[in-house]
C-alpha positions as CSV (number, residue, x, y, z in Angstrom):
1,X,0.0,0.0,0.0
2,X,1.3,3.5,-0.4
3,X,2.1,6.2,1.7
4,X,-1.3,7.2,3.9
5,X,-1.8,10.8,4.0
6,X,0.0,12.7,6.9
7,X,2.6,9.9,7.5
8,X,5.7,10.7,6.9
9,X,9.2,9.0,6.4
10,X,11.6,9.3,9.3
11,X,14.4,11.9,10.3
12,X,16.9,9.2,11.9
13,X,16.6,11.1,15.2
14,X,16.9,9.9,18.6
15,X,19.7,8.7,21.0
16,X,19.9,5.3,19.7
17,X,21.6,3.0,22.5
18,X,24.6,2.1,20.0
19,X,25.7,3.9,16.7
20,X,24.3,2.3,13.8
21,X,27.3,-0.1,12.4
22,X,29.1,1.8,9.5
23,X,29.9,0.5,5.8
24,X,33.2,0.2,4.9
25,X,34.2,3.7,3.1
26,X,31.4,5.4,4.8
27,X,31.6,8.2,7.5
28,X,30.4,7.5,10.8
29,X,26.7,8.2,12.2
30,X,26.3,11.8,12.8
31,X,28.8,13.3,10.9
32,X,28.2,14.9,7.7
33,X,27.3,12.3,5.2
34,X,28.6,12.4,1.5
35,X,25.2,11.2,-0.5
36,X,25.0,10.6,-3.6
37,X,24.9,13.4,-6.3
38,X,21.8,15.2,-5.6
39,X,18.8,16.1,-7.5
40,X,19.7,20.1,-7.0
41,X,22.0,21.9,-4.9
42,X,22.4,20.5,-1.1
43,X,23.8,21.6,1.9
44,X,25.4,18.4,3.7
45,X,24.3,17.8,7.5
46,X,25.5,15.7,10.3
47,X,22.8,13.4,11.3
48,X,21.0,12.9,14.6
49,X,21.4,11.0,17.5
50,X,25.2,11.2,18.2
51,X,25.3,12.5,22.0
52,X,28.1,14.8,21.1
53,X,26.5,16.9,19.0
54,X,23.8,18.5,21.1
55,X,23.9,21.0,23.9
56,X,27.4,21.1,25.2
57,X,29.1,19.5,22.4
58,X,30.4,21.0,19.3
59,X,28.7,20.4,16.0
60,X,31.2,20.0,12.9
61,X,30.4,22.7,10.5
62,X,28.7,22.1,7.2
63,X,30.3,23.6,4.4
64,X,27.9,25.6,2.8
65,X,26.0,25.7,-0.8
66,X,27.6,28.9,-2.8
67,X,24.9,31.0,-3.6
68,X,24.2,30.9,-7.5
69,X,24.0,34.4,-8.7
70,X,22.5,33.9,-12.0
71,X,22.0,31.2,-15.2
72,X,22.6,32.2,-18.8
73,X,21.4,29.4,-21.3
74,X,23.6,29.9,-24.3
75,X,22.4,26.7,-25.9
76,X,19.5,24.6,-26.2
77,X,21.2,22.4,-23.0
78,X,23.6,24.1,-20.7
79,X,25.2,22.2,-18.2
80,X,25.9,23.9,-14.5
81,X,28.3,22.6,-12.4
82,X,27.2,23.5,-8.3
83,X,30.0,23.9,-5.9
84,X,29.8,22.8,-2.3
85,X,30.2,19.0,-0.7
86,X,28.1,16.6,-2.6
87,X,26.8,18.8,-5.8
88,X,25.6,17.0,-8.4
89,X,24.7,18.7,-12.1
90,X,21.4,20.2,-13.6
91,X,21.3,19.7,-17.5
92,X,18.9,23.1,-18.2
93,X,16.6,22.9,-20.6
94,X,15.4,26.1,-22.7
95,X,12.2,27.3,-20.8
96,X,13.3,24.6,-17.7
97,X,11.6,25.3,-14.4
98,X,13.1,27.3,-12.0
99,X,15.6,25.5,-9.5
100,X,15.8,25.5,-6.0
101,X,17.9,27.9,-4.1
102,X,19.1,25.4,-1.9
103,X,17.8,22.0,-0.3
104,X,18.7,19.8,2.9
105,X,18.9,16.3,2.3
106,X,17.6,13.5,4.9
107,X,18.9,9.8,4.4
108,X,16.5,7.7,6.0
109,X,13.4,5.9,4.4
110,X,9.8,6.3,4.7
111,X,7.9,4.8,8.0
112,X,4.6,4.4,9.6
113,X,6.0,5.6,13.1
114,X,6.3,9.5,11.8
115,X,4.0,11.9,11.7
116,X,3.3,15.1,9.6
117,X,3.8,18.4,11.4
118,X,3.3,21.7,10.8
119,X,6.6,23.2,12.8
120,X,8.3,24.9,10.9
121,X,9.7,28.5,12.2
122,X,11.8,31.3,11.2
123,X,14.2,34.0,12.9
124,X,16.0,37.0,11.8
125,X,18.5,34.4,10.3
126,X,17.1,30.5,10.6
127,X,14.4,28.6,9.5
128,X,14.1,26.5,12.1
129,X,12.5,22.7,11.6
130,X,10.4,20.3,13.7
131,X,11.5,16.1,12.5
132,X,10.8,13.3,13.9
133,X,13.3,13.2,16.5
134,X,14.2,17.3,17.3
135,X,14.5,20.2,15.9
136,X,17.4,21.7,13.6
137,X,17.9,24.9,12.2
138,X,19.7,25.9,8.8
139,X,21.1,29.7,7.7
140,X,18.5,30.6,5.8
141,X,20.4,32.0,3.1
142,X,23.0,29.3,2.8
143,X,21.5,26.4,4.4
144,X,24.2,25.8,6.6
145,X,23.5,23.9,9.9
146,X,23.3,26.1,12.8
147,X,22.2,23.7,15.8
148,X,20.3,20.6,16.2
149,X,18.4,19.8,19.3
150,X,17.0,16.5,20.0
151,X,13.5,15.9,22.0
152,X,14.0,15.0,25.7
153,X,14.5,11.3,26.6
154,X,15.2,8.0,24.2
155,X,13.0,6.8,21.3
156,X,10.3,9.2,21.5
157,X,9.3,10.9,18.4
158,X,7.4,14.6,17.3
159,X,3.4,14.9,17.3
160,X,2.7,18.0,17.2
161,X,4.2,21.4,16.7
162,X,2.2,24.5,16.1
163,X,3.3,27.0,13.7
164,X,3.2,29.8,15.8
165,X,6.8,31.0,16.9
166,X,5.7,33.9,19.0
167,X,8.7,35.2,21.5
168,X,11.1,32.6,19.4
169,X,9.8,29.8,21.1
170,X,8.8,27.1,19.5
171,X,6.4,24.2,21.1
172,X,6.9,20.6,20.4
173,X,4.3,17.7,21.3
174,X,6.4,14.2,21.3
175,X,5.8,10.9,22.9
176,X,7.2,7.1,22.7
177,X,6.9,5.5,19.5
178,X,4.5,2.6,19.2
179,X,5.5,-1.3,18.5
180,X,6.1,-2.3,15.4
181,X,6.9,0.7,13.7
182,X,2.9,2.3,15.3
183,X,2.2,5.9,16.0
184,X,2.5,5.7,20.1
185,X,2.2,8.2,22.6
186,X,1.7,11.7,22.5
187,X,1.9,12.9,26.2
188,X,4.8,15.3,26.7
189,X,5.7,18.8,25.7
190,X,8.9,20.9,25.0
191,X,10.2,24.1,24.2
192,X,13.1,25.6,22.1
193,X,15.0,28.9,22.3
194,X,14.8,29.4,18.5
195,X,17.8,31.2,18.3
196,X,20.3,29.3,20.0
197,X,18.2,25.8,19.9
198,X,18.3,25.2,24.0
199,X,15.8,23.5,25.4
200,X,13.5,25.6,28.2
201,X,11.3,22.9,29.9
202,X,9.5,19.9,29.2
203,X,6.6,18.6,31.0
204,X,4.3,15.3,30.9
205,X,0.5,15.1,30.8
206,X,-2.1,12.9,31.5
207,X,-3.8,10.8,28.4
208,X,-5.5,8.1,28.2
209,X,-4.9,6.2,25.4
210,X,-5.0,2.2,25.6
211,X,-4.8,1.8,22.1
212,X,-1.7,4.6,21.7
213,X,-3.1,6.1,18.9
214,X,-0.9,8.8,19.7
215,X,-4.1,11.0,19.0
216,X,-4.6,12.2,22.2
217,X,-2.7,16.1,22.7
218,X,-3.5,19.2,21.0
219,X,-1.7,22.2,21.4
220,X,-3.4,25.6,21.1
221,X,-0.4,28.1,20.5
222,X,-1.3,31.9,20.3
223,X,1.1,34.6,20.9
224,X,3.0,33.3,23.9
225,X,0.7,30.6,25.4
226,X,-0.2,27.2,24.9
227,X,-3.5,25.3,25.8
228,X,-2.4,22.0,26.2
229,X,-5.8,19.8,26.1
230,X,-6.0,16.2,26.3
231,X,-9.1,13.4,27.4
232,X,-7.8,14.0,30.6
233,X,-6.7,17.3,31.3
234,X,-6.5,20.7,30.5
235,X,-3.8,23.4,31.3
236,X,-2.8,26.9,29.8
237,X,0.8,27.4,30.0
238,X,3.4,30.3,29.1
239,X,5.7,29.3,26.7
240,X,8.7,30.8,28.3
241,X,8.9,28.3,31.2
242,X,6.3,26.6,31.1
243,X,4.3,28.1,34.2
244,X,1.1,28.3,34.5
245,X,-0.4,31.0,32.8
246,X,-4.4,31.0,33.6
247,X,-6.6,29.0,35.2
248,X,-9.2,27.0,32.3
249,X,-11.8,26.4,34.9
250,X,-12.1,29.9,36.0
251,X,-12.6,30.9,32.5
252,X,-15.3,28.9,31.0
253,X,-19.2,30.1,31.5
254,X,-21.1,28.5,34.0
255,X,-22.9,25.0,32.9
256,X,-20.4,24.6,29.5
257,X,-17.6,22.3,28.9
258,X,-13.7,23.0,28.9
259,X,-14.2,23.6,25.7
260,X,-12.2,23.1,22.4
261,X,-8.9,25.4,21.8
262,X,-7.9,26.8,18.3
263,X,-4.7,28.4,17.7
264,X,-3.1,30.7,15.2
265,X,-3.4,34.2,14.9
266,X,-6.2,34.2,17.9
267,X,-7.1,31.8,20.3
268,X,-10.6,30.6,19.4
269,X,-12.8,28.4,22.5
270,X,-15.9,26.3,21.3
271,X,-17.9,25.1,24.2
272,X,-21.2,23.1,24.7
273,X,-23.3,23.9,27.2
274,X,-26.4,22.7,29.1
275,X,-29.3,24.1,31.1
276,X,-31.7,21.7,33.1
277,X,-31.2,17.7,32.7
278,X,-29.4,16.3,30.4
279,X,-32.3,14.6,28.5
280,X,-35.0,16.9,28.6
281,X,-32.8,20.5,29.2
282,X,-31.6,23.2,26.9
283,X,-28.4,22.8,24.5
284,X,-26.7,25.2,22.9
285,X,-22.7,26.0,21.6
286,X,-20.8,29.0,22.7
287,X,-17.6,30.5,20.9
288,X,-15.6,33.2,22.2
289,X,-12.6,35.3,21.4
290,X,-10.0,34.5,24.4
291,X,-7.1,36.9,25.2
292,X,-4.3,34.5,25.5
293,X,-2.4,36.7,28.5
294,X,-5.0,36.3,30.7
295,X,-8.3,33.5,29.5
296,X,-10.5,35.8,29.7
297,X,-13.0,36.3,26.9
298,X,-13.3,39.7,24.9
299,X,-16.4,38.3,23.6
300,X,-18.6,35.5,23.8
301,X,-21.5,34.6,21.3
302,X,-24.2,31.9,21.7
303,X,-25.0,29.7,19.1
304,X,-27.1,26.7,18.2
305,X,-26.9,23.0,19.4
306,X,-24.0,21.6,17.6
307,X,-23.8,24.2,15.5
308,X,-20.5,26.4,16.7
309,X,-17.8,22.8,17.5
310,X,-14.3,23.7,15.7
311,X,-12.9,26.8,14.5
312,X,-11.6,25.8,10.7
313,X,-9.6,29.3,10.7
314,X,-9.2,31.6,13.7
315,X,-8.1,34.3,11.2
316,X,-10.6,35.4,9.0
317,X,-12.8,33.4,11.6
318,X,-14.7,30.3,10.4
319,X,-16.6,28.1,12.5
320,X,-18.3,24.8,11.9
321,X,-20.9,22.4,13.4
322,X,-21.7,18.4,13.0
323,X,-23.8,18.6,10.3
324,X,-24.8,22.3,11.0
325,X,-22.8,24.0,8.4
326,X,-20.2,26.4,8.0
327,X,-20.0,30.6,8.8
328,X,-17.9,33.3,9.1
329,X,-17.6,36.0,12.4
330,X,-15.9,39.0,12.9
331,X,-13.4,38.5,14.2
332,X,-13.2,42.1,16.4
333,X,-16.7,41.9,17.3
334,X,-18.2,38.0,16.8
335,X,-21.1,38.9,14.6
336,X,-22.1,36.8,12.0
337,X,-20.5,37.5,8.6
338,X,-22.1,34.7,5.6
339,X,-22.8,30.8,6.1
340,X,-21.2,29.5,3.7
341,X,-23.7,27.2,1.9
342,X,-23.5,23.9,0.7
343,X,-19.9,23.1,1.8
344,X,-20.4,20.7,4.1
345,X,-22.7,18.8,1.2
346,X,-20.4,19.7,-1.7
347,X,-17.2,19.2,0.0
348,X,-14.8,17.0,2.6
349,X,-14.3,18.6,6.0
350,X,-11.2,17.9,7.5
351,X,-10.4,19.9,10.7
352,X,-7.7,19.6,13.0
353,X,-8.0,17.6,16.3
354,X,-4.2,19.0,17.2
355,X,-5.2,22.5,18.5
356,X,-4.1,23.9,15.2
357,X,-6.3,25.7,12.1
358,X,-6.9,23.7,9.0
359,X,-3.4,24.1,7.1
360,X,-5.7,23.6,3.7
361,X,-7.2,27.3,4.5
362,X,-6.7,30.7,4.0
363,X,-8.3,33.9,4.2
364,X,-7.4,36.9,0.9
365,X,-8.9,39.9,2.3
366,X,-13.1,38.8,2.1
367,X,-12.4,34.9,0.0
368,X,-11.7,32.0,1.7
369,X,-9.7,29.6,-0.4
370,X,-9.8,26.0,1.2
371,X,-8.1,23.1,-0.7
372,X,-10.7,20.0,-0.8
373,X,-12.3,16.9,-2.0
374,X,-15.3,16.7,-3.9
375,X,-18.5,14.6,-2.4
376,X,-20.0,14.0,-5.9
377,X,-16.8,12.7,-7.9
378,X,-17.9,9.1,-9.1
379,X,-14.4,8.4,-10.9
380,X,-12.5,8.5,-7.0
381,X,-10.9,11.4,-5.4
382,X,-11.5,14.5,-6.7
383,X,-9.0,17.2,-5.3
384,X,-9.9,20.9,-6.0
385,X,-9.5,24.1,-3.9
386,X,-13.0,26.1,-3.5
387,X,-13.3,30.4,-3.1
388,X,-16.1,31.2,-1.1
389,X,-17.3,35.3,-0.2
390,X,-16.9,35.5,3.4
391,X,-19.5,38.2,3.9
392,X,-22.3,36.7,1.5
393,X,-21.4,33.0,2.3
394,X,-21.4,32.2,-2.0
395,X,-19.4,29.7,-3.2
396,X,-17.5,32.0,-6.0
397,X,-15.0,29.7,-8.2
398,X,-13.5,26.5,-7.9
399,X,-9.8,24.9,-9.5
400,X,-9.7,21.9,-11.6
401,X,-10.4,19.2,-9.9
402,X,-8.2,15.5,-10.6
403,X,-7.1,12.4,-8.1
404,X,-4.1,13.3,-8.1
405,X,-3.5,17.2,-7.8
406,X,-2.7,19.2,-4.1
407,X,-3.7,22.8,-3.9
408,X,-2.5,24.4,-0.5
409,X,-3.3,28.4,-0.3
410,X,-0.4,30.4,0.8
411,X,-0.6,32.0,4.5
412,X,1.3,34.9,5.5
413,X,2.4,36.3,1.9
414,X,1.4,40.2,2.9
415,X,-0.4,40.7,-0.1
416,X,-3.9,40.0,-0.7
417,X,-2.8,38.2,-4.3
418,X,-4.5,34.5,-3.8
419,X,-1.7,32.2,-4.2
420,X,-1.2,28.4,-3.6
421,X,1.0,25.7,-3.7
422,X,0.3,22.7,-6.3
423,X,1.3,19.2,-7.2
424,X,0.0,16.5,-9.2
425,X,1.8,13.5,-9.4
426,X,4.7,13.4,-11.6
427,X,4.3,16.7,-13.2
428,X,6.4,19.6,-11.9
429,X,5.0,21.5,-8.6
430,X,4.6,25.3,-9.0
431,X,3.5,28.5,-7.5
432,X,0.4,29.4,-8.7
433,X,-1.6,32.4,-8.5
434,X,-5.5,33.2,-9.0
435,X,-8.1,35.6,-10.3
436,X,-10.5,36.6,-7.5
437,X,-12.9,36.8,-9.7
438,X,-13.0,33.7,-11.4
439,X,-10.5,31.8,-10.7
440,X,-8.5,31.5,-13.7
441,X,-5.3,30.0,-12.7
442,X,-1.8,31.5,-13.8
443,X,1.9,29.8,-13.1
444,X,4.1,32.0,-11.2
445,X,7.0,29.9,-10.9
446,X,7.1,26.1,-12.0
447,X,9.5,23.8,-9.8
448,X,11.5,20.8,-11.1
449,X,9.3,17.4,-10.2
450,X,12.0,16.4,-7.9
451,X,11.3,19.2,-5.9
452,X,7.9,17.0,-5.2
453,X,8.6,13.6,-5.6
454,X,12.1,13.9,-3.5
455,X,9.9,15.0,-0.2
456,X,7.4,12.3,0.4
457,X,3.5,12.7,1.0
458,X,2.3,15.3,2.9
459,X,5.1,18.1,2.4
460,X,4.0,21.6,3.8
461,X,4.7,24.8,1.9
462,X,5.8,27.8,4.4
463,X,5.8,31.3,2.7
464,X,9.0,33.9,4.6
465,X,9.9,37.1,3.3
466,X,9.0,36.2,-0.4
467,X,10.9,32.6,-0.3
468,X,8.9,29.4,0.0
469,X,10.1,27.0,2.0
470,X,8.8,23.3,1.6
471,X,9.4,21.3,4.7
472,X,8.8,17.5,5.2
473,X,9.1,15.4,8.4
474,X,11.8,12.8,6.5
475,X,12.7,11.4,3.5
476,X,10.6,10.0,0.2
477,X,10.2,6.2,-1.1
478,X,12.8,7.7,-3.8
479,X,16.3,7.4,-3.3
480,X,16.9,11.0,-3.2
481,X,15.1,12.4,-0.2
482,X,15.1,15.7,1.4
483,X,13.7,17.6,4.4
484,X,13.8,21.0,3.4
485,X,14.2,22.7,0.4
486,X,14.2,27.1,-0.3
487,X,12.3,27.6,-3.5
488,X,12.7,31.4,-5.0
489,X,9.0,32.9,-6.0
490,X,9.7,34.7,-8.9
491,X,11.2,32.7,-12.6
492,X,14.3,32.9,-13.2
């Protein structure tokens, strides 16, 4: 069977008890490895799990990719020769896609065990990357290792790391891996100084998971706090240290549940609540704008049995309810903007459970653009990515639809230009932008395929300062994988 969706090959991270035995010619575990010539330009990096290359220890340098300052095709093929430890050669065709500005490679094979995340954060010089193991952090110009920092303890693996880097602290989720190559546990917590990688504090919780399904934690991350919710407990914490930030019991309405935490750009609680018995009283959903310094609400609106459950975006702000539909609020005040017909009917709903907003949506000034699956498609899956009018709730335009395409909308671009990230199976990924109006579709910048098929499944696209950055959690079925590669946003 192939690769399931959101499980991701492996990062080789961990304190293994003994160093993996070495081949004869080969350089030991955790030193920079010499791979075979790459795909497109790489920046070689020590791998993980060698005690002396964390806190306290020296890392050995990575020599770093020279920057390419320009291409000039005097022919119909021009071959380029990249410098650096490792570089391979690009045979350029005329009118060939636009290459990478630098990549990372990872050398281990695809697994069950891992698990997609979406942590990946940036500083003044990093971008800094949650794997399966830790997280490690490359010059974002030159992709040159700058530290790698393991996750607490032996053989536990990443879960879940929200995107949100406020403070330069980044929040990791991690637990045991399960037998047999399983998801396991998901009941611990850490967090990283982003700039210099150290670790601040990590902390256990309590879950109850008899089957380890390892779906058991969500993290709500909003400026500098952290709702960490499980079927057990419940505790807001400050990311700096890991203290206690606000009380959750103080601060949900009398008669409602703890509630349901979304992260992001606000911090979004949907509650069910109860007057009278349980059989024959009143029920009715609550969501309300929290301030994440202090829990308390700046404003709370009542809504419908079933009807307000899980914030799909907490920025524009869309809600939606077990079979109840979909709507947009203000997000300032909480009134209603449009319900946005017929997409629960017309289209697959696939929120988060992690404490994080649908990475598949994104809000362009008044259009929501949410990459889906259609209901109706009697030939299999059929991906497409829907615009709907946030203020009048109408679905507006939707992209071709296929099995085998991946649109995911661009967050964080400062523009209101409606751009996304697509692939479809062997063809070449690109940056794509749209027409607000209707839809049409026009290629910014088109990728070389290996760009796709060298990352695995479930690859996230991360915009920063007008690169995009595609991040995976380990290495492909091909035998050229990568973790992280810097794509330019303009065609060369």
């Amino acid at each position: 069977m192939p690769p399931q969706q959101g499980y991701q090959p492996p990062q080789g991270y961990g304190y293994p008890q003994q160093p993996p035995a070495t081949p004869p010619g080969q350089p030991g575990y955790g030193y920079p490895q010499q791979p075979a010539p790459p795909q497109y330009p790489m920046a070689p990096q020590p791998g993980y799990g060698h005690p002396q290359h964390f806190p306290g220890a020296p890392v050995p340098p990575a020599r770093p990719q020279k920057k390419k300052t320009g291409l000039i095709v005097l022919l119909v093929v021009a071959l380029v020769v990249l410098g650096g430890a490792g570089g391979g050669a690009w045979y350029l065709m005329a009118n060939s896609a636009t290459e990478p500005l630098w990549s990372v490679p990872s050398n281990s094979g695809w697994s069950l065990s891992d698990q997609e995340v979406d942590g990946t954060w940036f500083t003044d010089k990093a971008v800094v990357q949650t794997l399966a193991g830790g997280v490690k952090a490359y010059d974002r110009d030159t992709a040159k290792q700058l530290w790698a920092t393991p996750l607490p303890g032996a053989g536990n693996q990443a879960c879940v790391a929200p995107s949100v880097s406020d403070g330069g602290i980044g929040i990791v989720a991690y637990g045991t891996s399960g037998m047999g190559g399983s998801h396991g546990n998901c009941d611990h917590v850490a967090a990283y100084d982003l700039n210099s990688g150290e670790e601040l504090w990590h902390r256990g919780f309590k879950v109850k998971d008899e089957f380890s399904t390892g779906t058991k934690l969500a993290v709500a991350r909003t400026g500098e706090t952290a709702v960490i919710t499980t079927n057990r407990e419940q505790v807001a914490l400050n990311a700096a240290d890991g203290t206690k930030a606000w009380d959750v019991k103080k601060v949900v309405p009398s008669g409602c549940n703890a509630g349901t935490y979304t992260g992001g750009k606000n911090l979004i609680r949907t509650t069910s609540c109860l007057k009278g018995n349980e059989y024959t009283g009143t029920w009715w959903t609550e969501a309300s704008l929290v301030d994440p310094a202090t829990g308390k609400a700046e404003w709370t609106k009542r809504f419908g049995e079933g009807e307000a459950e899980i914030a799909l975006s907490t920025s524009p702000l869309v809600l939606s309810g077990d079979s109840k539909g979909v709507f947009a609020l203000d997000e300032k005040t909480g009134e209603r903007r449009g319900k946005l017909s017929g997409m629960t009917k017309k289209y697959y709903l696939l929120p988060g459970e992690d404490g994080s907003p649908m990475r598949q949506v994104a809000g362009f000034g008044d259009i929501l653009l949410m990459g889906t699956s259609e209901r109706a498609a009697t030939d299999g899956e059929s991906k497409t990515l829907v615009a709907y009018d946030l203020d009048s709730g109408k679905e507006l335009w939707k992209a071709p639809a296929s099995g085998t395409i991946e649109y995911i909308p661009l967050r964080g671009t400062g523009s209101e230009r409606l751009l996304a990230y697509v692939t479809d199976g062997a063809k070449r990924p690109k940056l794509v932008e749209f027409n607000p109006k209707d839809g049409a579709m026009t290629t910014v910048v088109e990728y070389p395929e290996e760009v796709d098929t060298s990352m695995g499944t479930g690859a996230r696209p991360f915009w920063h300062k007008g690169v995009l950055y595609v991040a995976s959690v380990g290495g492909s079925m091909s035998s050229d994988s990568h973790a992280l590669v810097a794509l330019p946003t303009t065609a060369s």
